[in-house]
N, C-alpha and C positions, 0 to 999 in steps of 0.2 A: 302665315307663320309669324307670331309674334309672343313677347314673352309673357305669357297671360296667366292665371288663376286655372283653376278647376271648374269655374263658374262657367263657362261657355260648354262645357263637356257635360256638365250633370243638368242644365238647364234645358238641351237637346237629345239627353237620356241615353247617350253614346257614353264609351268608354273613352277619357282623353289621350290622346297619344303623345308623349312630349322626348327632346332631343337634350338631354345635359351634356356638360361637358366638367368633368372636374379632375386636379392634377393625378399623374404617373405618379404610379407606387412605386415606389425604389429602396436599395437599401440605404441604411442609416448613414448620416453622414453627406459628403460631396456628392455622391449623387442624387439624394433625395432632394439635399438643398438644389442643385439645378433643375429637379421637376419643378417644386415648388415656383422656383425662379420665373421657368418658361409659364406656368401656368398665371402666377401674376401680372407677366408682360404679356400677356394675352397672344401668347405664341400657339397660333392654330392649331401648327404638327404637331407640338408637345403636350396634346390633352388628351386623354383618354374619354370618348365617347359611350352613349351609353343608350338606353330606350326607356322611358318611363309611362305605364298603362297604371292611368287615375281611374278605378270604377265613378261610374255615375251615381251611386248613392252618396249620399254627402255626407263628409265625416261628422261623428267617430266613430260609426257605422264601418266606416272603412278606409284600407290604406291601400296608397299609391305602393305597385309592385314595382323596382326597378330592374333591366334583364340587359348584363352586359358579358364581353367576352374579354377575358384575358389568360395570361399565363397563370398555368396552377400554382406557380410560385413565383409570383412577381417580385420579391424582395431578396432574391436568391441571385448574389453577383452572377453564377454560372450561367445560370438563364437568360439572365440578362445580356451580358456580353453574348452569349449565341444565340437569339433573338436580334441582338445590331450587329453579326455578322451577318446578318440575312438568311439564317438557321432554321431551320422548323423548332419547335418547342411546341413540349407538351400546353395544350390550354383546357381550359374549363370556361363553359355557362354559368354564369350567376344568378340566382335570381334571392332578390331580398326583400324585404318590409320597408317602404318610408311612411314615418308618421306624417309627413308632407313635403311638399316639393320644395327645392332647391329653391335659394332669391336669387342667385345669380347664374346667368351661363344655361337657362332651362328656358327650352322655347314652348310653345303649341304649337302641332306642327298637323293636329285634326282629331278628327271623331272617331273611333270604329265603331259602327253599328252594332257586327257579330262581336261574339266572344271575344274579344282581345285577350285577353289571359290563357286561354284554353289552347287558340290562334298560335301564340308565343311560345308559349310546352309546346308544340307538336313542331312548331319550325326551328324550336331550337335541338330535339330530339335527332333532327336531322341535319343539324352544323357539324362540319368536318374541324374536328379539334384540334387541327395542327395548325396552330399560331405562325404565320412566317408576317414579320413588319411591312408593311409596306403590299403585301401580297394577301394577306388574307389573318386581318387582325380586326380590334374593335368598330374599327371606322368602314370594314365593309359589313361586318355584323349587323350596321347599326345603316347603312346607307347602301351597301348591295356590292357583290362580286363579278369580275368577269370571268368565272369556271362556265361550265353549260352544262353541268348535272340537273336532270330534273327530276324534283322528290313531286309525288302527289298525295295529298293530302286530304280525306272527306271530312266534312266539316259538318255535325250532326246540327250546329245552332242554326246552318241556314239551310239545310239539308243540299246541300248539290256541291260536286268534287271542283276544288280548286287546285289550279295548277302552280307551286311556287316552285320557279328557276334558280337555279344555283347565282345567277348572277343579280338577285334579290337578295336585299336586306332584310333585317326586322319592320324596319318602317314601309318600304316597298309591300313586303309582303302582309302588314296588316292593313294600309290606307290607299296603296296602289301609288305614291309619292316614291319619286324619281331622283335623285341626286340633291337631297335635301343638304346633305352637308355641304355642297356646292353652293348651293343655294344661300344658305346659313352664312356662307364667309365672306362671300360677295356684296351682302346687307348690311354684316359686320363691318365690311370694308370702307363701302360707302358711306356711312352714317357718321364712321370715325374721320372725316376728309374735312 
């Protein structure tokens, strides 16, 4: 896992799987300015996580999809406060267009052979959209939960049924990687010493 290019992904003719991290959307004002804040001070909890699937054809061919989870109205004080009371809130999947990957804060974290994108629609089809912090928000979206719902899933690109566990993430559930954002912070931690 290192913070690499798209080169190693298109050159091995997998899809790249990559981990960003960039600031909490908040409303306008003192609280936006304290995401930013934590986000500058490279405060781990205070970023909003996320999954980015690079196709293997090399741009301009093509763009990096990013697929993240947050509240459907992240900048909405109300939500917010009952979201940090430890609330359920309503959430949505995202998925967008990058014309290219992040420079900072964006790891490599692997290849996916099958469909990555197809992969991601189907696992995100089957994410429980109630937002609670700390229990079931971006950072297990993106690195996996401890619920024990299991969704199965047939996967036509490598023809044979996969099983993905509620207590997967997007990353688990596309590369079979295990507590990556553990991982991530521990590297981060050490390097800064």
């Amino acid at each position: 896992m290192a913070s690499l290019s798209t080169e190693s992904a298109v050159a091995r003719g997998g899809e790249g799987v990559y981990v960003a991290a960039v600031p909490l959307r908040a409303t306008r004002g003192p609280a936006q300015l304290l995401a930013s804040a934590a986000y500058s001070f490279n405060n781990w909890d205070l970023q909003h996580f996320m999954v980015i699937i690079a196709p293997s054809s090399p741009p301009p061919h093509s763009q990096a999809l990013v697929f993240d989870f947050q509240p459907e109205d992240p900048e909405d004080i109300q939500v917010a406060l009952a979201a940090l009371s430890g609330k359920a809130v309503p959430g949505v999947v995202l998925e967008r267009k990058l014309s290219r990957l992040p420079r900072k804060k964006c790891w490599h974290i692997g290849t996916c052979e099958a469909n990555g994108i197809e992969m991601a629609r189907k696992f995100n089809g089957s994410w429980d959209l109630n937002l609670r912090i700390g229990h079931h928000d971006c950072r297990h979206y993106t690195n996996g939960n401890s619920s024990s719902f299991l969704v199965s899933i047939f996967l036509k690109s490598i023809s044979k049924l996969c099983c993905l566990r509620g207590l997967e993430g997007l990353v688990e559930a596309l590369l079979g990687e295990e507590n990556v954002l553990a991982r991530l912070r521990l590297r981060r931690n050490s390097s800064s010493i």
